[in-house]
FIVOMAR-835353 format. One record per residue (C-alpha): residue number from 1; x, y, z. Coordinates in steps of 0.5 Angstrom, whole numbers, plus 500, padded with zeros to 3 digits. Layout:
N
<node><resi>NUM</resi><east>X</east><north>Y</north><up>Z</up></node>
...
This chain:
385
<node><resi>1</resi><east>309</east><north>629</north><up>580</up></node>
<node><resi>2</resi><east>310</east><north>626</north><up>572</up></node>
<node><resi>3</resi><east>311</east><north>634</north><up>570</up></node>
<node><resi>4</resi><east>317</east><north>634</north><up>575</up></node>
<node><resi>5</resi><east>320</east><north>628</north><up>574</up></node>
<node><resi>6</resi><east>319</east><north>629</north><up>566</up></node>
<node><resi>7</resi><east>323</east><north>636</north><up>568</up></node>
<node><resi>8</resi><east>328</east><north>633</north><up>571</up></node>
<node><resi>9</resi><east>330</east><north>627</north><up>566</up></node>
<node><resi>10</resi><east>330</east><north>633</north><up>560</up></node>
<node><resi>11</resi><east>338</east><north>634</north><up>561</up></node>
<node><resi>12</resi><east>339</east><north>626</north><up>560</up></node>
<node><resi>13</resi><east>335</east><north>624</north><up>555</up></node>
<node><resi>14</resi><east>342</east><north>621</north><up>552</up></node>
<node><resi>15</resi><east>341</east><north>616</north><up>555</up></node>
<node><resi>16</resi><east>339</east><north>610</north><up>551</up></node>
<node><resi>17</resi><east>332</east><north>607</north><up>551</up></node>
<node><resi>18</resi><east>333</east><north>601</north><up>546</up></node>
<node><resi>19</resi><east>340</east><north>598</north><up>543</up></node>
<node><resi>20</resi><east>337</east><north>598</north><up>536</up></node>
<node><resi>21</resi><east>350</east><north>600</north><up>551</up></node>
<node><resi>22</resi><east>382</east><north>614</north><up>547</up></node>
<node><resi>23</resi><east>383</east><north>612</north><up>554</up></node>
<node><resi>24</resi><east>380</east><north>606</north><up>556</up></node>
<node><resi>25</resi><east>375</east><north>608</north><up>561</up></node>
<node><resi>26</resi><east>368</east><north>605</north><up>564</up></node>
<node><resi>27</resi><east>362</east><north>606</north><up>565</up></node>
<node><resi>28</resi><east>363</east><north>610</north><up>571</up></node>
<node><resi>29</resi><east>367</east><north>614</north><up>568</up></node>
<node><resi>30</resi><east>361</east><north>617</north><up>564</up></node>
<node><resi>31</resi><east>357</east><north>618</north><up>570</up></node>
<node><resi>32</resi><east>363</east><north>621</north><up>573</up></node>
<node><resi>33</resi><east>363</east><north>626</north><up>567</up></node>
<node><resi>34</resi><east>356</east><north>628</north><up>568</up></node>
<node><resi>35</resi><east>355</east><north>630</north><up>560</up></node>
<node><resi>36</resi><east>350</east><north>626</north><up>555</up></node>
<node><resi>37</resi><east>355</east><north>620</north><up>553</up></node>
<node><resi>38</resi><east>356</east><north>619</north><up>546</up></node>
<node><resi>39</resi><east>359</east><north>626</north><up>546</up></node>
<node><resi>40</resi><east>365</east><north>622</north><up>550</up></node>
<node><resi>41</resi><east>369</east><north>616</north><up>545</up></node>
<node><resi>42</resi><east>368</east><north>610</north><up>551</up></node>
<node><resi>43</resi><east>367</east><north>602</north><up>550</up></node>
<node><resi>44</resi><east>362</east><north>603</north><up>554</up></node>
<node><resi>45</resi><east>357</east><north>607</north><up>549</up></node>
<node><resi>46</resi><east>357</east><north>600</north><up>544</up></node>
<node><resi>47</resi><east>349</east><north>600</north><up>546</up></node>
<node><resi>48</resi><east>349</east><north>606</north><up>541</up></node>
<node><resi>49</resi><east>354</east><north>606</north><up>537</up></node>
<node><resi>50</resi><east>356</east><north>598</north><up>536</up></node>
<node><resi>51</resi><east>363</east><north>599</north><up>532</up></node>
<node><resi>52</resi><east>366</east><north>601</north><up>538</up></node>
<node><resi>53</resi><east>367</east><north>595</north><up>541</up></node>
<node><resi>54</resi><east>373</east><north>595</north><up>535</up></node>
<node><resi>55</resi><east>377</east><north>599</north><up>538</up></node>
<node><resi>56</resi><east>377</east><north>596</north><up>545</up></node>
<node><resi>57</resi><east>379</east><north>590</north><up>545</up></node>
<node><resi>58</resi><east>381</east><north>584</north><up>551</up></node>
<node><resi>59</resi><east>378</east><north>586</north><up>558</up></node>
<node><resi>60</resi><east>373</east><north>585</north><up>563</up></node>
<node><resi>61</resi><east>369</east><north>588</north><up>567</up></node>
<node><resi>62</resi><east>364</east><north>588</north><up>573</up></node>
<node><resi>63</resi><east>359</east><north>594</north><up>574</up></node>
<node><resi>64</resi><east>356</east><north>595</north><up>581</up></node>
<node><resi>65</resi><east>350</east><north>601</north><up>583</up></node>
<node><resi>66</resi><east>347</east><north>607</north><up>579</up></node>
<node><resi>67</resi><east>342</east><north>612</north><up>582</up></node>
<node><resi>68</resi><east>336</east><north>614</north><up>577</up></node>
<node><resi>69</resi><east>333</east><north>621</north><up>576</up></node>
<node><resi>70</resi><east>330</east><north>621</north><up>583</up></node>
<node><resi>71</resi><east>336</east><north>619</north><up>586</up></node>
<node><resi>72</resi><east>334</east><north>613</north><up>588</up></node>
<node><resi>73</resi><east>339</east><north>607</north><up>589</up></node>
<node><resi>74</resi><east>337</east><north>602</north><up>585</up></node>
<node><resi>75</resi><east>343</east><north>596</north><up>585</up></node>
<node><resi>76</resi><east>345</east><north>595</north><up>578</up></node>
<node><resi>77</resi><east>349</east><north>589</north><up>577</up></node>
<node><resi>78</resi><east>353</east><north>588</north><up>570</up></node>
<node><resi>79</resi><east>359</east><north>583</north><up>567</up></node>
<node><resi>80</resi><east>362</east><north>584</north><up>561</up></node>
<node><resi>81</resi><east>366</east><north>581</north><up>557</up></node>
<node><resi>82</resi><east>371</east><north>585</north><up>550</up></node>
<node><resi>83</resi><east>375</east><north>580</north><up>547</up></node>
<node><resi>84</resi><east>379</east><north>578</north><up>540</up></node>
<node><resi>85</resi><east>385</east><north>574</north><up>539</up></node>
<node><resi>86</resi><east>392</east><north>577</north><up>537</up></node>
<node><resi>87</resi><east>391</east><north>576</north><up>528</up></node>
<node><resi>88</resi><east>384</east><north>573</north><up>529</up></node>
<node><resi>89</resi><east>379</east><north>574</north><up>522</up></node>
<node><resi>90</resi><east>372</east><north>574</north><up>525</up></node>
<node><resi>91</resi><east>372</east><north>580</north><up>529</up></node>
<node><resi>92</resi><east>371</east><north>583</north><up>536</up></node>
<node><resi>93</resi><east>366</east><north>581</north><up>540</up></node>
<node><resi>94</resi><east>362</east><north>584</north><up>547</up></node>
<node><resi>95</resi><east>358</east><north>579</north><up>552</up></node>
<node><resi>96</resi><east>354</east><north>584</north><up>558</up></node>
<node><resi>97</resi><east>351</east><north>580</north><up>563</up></node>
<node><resi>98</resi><east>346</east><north>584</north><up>566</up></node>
<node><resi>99</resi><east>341</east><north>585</north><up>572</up></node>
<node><resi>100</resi><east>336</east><north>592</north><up>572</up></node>
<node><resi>101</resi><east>332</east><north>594</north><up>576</up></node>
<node><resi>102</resi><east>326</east><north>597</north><up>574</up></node>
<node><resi>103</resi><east>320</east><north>599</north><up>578</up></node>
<node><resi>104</resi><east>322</east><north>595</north><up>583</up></node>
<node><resi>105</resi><east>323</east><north>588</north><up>579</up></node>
<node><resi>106</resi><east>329</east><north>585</north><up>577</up></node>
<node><resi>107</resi><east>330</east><north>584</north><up>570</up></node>
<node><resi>108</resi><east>336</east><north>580</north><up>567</up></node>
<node><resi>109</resi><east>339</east><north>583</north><up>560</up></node>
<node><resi>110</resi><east>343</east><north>581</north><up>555</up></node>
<node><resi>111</resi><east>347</east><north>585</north><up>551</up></node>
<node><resi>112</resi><east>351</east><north>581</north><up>545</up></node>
<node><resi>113</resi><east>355</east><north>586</north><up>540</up></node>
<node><resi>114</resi><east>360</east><north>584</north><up>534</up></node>
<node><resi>115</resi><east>364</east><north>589</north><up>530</up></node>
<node><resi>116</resi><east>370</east><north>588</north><up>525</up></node>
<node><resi>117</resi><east>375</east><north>593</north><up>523</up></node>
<node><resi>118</resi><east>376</east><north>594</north><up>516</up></node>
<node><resi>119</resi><east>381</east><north>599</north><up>512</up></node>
<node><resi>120</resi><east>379</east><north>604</north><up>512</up></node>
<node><resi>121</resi><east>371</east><north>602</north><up>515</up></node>
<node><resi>122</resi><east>369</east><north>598</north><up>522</up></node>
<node><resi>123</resi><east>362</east><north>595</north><up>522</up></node>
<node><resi>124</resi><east>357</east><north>592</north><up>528</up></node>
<node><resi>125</resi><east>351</east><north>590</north><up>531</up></node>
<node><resi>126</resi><east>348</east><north>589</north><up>537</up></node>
<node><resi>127</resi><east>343</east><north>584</north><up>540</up></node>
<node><resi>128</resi><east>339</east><north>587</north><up>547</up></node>
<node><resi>129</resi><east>335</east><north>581</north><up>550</up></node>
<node><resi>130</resi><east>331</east><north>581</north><up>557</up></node>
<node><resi>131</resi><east>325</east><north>576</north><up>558</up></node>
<node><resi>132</resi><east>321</east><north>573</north><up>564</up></node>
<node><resi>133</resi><east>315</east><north>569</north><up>565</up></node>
<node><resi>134</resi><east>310</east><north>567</north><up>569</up></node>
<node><resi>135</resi><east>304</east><north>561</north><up>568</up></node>
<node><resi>136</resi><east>299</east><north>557</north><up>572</up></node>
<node><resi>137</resi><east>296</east><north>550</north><up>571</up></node>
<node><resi>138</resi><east>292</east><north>552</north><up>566</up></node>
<node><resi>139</resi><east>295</east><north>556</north><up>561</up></node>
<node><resi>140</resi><east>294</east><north>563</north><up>563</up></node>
<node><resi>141</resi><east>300</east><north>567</north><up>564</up></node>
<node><resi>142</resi><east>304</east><north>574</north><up>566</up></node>
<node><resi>143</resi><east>310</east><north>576</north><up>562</up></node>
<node><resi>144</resi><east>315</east><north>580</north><up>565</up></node>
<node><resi>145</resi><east>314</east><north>578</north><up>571</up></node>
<node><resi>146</resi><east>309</east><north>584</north><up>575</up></node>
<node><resi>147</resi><east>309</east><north>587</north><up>569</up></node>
<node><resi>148</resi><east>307</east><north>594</north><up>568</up></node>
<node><resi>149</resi><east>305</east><north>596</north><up>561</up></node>
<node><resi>150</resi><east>305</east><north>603</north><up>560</up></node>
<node><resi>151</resi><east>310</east><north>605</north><up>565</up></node>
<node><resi>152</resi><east>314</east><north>610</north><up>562</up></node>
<node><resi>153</resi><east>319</east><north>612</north><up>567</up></node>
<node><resi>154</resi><east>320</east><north>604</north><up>569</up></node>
<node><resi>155</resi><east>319</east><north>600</north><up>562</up></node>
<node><resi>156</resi><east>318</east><north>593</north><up>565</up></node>
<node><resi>157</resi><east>317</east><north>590</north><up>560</up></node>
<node><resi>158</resi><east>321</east><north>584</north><up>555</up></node>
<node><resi>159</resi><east>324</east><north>587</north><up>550</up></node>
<node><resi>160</resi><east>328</east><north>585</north><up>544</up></node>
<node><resi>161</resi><east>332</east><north>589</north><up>540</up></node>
<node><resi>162</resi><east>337</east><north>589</north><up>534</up></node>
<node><resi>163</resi><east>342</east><north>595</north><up>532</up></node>
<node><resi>164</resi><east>347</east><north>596</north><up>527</up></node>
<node><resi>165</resi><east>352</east><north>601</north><up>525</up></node>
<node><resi>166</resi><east>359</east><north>603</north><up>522</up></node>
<node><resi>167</resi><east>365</east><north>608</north><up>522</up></node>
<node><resi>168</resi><east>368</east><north>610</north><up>517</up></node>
<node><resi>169</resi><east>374</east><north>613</north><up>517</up></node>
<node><resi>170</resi><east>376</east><north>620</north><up>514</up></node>
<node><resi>171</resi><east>382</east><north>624</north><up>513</up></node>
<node><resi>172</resi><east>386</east><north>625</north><up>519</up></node>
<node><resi>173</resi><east>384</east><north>622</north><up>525</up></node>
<node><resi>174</resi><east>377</east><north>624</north><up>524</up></node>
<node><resi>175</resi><east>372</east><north>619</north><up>523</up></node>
<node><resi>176</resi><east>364</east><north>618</north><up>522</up></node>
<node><resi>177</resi><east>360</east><north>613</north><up>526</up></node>
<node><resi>178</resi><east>352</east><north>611</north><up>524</up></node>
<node><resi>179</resi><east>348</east><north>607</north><up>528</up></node>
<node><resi>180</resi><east>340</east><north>605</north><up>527</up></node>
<node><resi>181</resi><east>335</east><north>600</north><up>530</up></node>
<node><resi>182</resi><east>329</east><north>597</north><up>532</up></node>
<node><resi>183</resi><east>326</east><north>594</north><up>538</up></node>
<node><resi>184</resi><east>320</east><north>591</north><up>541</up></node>
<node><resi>185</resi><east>317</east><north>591</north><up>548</up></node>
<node><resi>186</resi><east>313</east><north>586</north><up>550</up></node>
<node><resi>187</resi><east>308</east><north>584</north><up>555</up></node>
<node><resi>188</resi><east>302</east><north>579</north><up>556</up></node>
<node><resi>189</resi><east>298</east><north>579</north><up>562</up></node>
<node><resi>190</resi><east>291</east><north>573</north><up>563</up></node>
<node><resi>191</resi><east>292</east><north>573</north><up>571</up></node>
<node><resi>192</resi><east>290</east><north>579</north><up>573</up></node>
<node><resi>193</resi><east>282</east><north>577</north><up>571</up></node>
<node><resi>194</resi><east>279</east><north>585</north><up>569</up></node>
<node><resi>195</resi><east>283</east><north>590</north><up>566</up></node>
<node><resi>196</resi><east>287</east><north>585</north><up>563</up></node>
<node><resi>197</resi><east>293</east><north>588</north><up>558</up></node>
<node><resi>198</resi><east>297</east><north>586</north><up>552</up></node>
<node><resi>199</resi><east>303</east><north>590</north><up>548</up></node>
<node><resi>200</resi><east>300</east><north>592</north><up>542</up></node>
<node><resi>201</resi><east>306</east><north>590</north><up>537</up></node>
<node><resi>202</resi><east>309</east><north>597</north><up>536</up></node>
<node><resi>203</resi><east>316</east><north>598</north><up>533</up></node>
<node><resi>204</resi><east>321</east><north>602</north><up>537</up></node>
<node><resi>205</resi><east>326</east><north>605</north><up>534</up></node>
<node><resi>206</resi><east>333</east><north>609</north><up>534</up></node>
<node><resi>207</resi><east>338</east><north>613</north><up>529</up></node>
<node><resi>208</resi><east>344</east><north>616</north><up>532</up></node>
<node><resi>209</resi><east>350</east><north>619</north><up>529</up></node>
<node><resi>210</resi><east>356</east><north>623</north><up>532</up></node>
<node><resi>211</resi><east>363</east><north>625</north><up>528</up></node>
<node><resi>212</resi><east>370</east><north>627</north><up>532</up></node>
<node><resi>213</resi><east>373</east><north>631</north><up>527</up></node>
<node><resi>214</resi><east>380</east><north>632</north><up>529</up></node>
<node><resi>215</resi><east>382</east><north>640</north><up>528</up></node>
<node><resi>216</resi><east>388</east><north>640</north><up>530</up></node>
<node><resi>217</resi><east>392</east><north>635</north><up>534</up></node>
<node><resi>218</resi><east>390</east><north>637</north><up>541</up></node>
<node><resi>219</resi><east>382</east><north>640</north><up>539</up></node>
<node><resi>220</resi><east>377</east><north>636</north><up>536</up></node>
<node><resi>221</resi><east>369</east><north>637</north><up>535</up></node>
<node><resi>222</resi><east>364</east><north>631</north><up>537</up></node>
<node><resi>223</resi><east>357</east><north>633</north><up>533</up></node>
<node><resi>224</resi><east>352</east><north>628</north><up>535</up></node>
<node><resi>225</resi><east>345</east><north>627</north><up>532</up></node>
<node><resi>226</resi><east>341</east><north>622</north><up>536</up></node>
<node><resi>227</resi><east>333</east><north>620</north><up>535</up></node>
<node><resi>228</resi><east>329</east><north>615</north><up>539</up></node>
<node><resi>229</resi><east>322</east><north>613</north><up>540</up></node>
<node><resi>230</resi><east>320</east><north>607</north><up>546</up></node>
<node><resi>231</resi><east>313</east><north>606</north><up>544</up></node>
<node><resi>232</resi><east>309</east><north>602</north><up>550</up></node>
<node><resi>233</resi><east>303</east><north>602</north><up>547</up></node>
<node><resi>234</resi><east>298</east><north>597</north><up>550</up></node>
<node><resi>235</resi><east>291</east><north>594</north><up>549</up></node>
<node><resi>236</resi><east>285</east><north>591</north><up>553</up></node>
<node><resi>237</resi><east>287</east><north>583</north><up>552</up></node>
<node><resi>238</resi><east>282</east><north>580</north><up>546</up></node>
<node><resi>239</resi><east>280</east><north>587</north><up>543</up></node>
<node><resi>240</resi><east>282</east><north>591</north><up>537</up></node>
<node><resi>241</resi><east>282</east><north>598</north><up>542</up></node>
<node><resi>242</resi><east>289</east><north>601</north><up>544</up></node>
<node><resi>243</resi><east>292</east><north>607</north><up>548</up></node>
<node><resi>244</resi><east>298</east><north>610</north><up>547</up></node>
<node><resi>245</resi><east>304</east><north>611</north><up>551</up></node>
<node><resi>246</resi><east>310</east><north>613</north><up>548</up></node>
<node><resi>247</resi><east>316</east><north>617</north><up>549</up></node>
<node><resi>248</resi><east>320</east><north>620</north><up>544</up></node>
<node><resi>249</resi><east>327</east><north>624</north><up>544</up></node>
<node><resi>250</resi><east>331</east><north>629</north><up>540</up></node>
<node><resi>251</resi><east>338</east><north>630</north><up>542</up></node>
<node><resi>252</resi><east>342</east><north>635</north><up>537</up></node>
<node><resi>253</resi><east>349</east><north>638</north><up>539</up></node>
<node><resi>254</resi><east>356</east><north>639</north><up>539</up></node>
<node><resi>255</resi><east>362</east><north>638</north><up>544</up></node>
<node><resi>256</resi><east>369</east><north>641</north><up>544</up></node>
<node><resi>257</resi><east>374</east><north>635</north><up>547</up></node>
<node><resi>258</resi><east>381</east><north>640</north><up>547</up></node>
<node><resi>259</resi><east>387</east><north>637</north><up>550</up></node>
<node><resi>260</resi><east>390</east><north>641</north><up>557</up></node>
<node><resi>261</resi><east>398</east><north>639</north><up>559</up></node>
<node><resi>262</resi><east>398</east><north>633</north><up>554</up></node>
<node><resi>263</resi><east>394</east><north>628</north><up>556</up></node>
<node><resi>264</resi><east>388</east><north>632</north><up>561</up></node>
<node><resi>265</resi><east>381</east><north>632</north><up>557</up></node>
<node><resi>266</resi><east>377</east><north>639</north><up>558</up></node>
<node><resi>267</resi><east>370</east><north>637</north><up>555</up></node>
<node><resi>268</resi><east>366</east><north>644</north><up>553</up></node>
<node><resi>269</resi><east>359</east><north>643</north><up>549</up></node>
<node><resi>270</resi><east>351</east><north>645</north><up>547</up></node>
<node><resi>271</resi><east>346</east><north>641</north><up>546</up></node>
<node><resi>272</resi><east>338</east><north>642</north><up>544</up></node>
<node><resi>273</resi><east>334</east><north>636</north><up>547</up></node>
<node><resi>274</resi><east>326</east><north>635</north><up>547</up></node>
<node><resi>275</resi><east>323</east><north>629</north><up>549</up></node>
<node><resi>276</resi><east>315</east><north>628</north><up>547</up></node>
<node><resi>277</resi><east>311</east><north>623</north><up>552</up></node>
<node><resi>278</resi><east>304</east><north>620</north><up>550</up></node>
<node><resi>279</resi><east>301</east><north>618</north><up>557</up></node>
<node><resi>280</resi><east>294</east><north>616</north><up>554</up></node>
<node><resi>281</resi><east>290</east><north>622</north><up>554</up></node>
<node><resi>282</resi><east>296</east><north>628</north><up>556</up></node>
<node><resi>283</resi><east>302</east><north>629</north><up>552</up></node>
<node><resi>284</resi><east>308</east><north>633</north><up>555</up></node>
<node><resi>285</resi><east>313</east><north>636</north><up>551</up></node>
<node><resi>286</resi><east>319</east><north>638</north><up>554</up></node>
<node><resi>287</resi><east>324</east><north>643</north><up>551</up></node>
<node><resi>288</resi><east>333</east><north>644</north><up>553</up></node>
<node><resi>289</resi><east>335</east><north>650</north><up>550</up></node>
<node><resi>290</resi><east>340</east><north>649</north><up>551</up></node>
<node><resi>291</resi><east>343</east><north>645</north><up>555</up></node>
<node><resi>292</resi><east>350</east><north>647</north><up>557</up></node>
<node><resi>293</resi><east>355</east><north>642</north><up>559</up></node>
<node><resi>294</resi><east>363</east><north>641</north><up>561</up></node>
<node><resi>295</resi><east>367</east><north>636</north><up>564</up></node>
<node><resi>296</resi><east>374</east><north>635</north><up>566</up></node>
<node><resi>297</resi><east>379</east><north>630</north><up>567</up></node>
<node><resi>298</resi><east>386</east><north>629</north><up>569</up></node>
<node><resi>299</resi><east>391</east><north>625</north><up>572</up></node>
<node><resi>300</resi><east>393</east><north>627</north><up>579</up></node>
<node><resi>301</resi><east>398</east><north>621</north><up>580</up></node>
<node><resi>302</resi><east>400</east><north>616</north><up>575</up></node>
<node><resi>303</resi><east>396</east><north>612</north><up>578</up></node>
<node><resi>304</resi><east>390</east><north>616</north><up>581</up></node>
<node><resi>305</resi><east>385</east><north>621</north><up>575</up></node>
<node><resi>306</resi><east>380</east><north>625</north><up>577</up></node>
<node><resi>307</resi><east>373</east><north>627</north><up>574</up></node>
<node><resi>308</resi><east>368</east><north>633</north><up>575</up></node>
<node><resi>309</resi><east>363</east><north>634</north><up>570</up></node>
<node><resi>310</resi><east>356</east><north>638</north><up>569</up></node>
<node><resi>311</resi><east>350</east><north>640</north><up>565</up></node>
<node><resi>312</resi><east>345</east><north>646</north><up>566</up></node>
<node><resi>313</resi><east>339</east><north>645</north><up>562</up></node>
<node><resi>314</resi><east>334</east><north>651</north><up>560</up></node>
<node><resi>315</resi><east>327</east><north>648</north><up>560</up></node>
<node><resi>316</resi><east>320</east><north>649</north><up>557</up></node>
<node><resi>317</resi><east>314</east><north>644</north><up>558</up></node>
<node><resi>318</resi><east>308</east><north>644</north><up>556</up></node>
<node><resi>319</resi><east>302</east><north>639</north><up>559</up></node>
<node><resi>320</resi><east>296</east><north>638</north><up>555</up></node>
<node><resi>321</resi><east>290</east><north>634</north><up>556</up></node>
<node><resi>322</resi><east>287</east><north>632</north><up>550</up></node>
<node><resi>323</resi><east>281</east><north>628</north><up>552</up></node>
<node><resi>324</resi><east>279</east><north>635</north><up>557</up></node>
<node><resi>325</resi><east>273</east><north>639</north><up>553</up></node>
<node><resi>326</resi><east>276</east><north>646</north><up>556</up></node>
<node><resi>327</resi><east>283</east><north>645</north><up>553</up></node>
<node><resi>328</resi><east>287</east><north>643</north><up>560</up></node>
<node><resi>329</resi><east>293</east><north>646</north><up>558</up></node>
<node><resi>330</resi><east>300</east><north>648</north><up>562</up></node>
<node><resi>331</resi><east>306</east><north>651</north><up>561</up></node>
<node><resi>332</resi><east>313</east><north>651</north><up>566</up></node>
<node><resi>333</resi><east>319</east><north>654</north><up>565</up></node>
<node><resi>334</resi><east>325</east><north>651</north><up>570</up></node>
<node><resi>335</resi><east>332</east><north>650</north><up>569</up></node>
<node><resi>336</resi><east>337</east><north>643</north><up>571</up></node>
<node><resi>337</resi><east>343</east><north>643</north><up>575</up></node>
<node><resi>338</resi><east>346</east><north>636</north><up>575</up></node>
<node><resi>339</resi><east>353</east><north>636</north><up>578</up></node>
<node><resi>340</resi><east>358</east><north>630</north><up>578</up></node>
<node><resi>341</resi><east>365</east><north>627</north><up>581</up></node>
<node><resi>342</resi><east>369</east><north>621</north><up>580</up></node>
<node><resi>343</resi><east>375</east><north>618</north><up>580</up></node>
<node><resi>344</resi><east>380</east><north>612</north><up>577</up></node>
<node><resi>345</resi><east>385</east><north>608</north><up>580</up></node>
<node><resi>346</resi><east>390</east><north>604</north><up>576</up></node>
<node><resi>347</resi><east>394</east><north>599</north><up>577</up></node>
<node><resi>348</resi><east>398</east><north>595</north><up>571</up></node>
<node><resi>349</resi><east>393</east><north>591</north><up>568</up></node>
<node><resi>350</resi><east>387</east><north>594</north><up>573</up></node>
<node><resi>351</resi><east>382</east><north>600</north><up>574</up></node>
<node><resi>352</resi><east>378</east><north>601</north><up>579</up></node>
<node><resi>353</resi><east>373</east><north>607</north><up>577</up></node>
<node><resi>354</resi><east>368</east><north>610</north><up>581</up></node>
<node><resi>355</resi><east>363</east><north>616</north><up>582</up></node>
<node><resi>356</resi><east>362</east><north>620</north><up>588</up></node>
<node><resi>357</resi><east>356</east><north>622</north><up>591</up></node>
<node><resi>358</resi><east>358</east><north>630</north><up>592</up></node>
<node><resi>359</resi><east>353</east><north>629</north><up>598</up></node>
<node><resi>360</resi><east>358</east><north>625</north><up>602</up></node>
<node><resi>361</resi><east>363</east><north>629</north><up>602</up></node>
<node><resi>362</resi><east>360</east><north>634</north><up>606</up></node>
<node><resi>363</resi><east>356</east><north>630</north><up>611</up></node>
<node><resi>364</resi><east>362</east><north>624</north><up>612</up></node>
<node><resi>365</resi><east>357</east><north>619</north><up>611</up></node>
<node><resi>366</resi><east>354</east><north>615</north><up>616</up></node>
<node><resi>367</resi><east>361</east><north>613</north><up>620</up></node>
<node><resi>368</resi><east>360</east><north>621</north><up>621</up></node>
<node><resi>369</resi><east>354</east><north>625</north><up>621</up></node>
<node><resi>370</resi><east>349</east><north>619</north><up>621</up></node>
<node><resi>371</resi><east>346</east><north>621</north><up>614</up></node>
<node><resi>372</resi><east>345</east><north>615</north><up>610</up></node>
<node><resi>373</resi><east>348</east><north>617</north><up>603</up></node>
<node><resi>374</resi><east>351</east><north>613</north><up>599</up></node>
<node><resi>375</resi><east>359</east><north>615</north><up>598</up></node>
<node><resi>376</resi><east>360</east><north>611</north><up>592</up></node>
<node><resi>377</resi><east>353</east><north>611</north><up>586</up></node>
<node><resi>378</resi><east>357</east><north>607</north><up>582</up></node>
<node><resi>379</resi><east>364</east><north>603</north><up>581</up></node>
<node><resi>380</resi><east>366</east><north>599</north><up>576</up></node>
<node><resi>381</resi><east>373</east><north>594</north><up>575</up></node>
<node><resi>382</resi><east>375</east><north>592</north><up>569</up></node>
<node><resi>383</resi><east>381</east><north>588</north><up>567</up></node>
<node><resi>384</resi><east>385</east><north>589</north><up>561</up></node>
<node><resi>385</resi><east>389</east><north>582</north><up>558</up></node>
């Protein structure tokens, strides 16, 4: 169940482990786009790149509901505020609120970002935060909450992260933004008697950089280059010995945004990701070369656009046992088709955007058919003052 679980989450490697979260869109809308994010230029990519809170400026939002790389719903919530005042000298600010499930436990992030625009150079940072803690009468405690140290798949664990990053300006309309940062998970745990496991202090980390270089003026290139490593690397409490567990990611591409019929955007690119887990004694190594992907978006009414997006990922996994004698080893070949719908709807100061679960569309949902699929997976409403 890992190796098919680590296939199925090679062609959304993008999507970011650590904060160290054009047309004003959502969060929904990338997941309507069904392409790696950073390739699209959104407010919503400030996670990775936190200059690009600078160029949106003055909206709120509130964002319902995701699936995870099961398909599974997990009721993710988000509040967010973007906001600076018309002449201010202080900057840009972003404040999310959010609530996410992981591995069946709730957790409360949040996300503080500032970045200020120059003449010609944006600069930018951003703190993550998420912490829980539990403490009986005598001292002993378990932070997070029903924590589950080693968990890569569901990092549950407290975490604290810093990124920075800038934009620079080039000729033209084109421009380069850089961001790195570091991170740590966190977790401790003197309730559970034997067995019992603590963090062993490891430094997460992330260096990410796109350019959107404007070709001509309907045709632009988005190269992106982004490293991570999320390290749960955990150790029996009071003992020197640890055990590995930790996920690496590659993603180095290129996308194609070309303007159709004036304001329409087609999205066309290839990327080659891998993604290297240490889970203890087995490494995993998975290979998309290439990821193929494509998007569009247009507007059907003035007050209606309409999203579709997909990636198709070539695999290569190889699974190893580094404690068997005999040299345990595995080798699989697949291919990833993820598909994704969505639409907005705009009235004045308000957008509603939502992605549809293509699903839904051939059963007619519950009312219909009686099939339990969700016909919305996520909706976001932002208010723009």
């Amino acid at each position: 169940m890992r190796a098919t679980r680590w296939v199925l989450l090679s062609v959304v490697v993008g999507l970011c482990c650590l904060s160290v979260a054009p047309a004003l869109a959502s969060d929904a809308r990338l997941e309507a786009l069904s392409v790696q994010r950073e390739y699209v230029e959104d407010y919503f990519n400030f996670r990775t790149f936190p200059t690009v809170v600078a160029r949106y400026q003055n909206l709120v939002q509130v964002g319902l509901g995701s699936r995870d790389s099961d398909g599974d719903f997990l009721d993710d919530m988000s509040v967010g505020v973007i906001g600076a005042g018309d002449g201010t000298s202080y900057g840009v600010f972003a404040l999310y609120l959010n609530e996410v499930n992981r591995d069946g436990v709730e957790q409360q992030q949040l996300d503080l970002t500032w970045a200020k625009a120059f003449s010609t150079t944006t600069i930018g940072a951003t703190v993550v935060y998420t912490n829980s803690e539990i403490k009986d009468n005598t001292g002993d405690k378990q932070t997070p909450i029903n924590s589950s140290p080693g968990d890569l798949d569901n990092a549950n664990a407290n975490f604290f992260g810093l990124n920075a990053g800038v934009k620079i300006d080039m000729s033209g309309n084109s421009m380069l933004e850089i961001a790195a940062g570091i991170g740590f998970y966190g977790w401790d745990d003197t309730l559970s008697g034997v067995g019992r496991l603590e963090d062993d202090g490891k430094v997460s980390y992330l260096v990410s950089a796109r350019i959107f270089s404007e070709i001509t003026n309907r045709t632009t290139l988005v190269p992106l280059l982004k490293y991570q490593k999320m390290d749960l690397t955990s150790k029996p409490v009071g003992t020197a010995t640890s055990e590995e567990y930790s996920r690496t990611m590659i993603n180095l591409g290129v996308a194609l945004h070309y303007e159709v019929n004036g304001n329409d955007l087609l999205i066309l690119g290839l990327s080659v990701d891998n993604i290297k887990d240490k889970d203890g004694t087995e490494e995993m190594s998975v290979w998309s070369t290439p990821n193929l992907f494509a998007a569009l978006e247009f507007d059907i009414y003035s007050w209606l656009t309409a999203r579709a997006g997909v990636t198709k990922g070539f695999e290569n996994t190889n699974i190893k046992d580094t404690a068997a004698t005999t040299g345990n080893e595995l080798d699989i070949k697949a291919s990833e088709y993820r598909f994704g719908l969505g639409m907005g709807l705009h009235f004045d100061h308000f957008d509603v955007d939502a992605t549809v679960d293509p699903e839904a569309l051939f059963t007619g949902s519950y009312f219909l058919s009686g099939e339990s699929s969700q016909p919305l997976t996520r909706i976001t409403a932002t208010y723009y003052f």
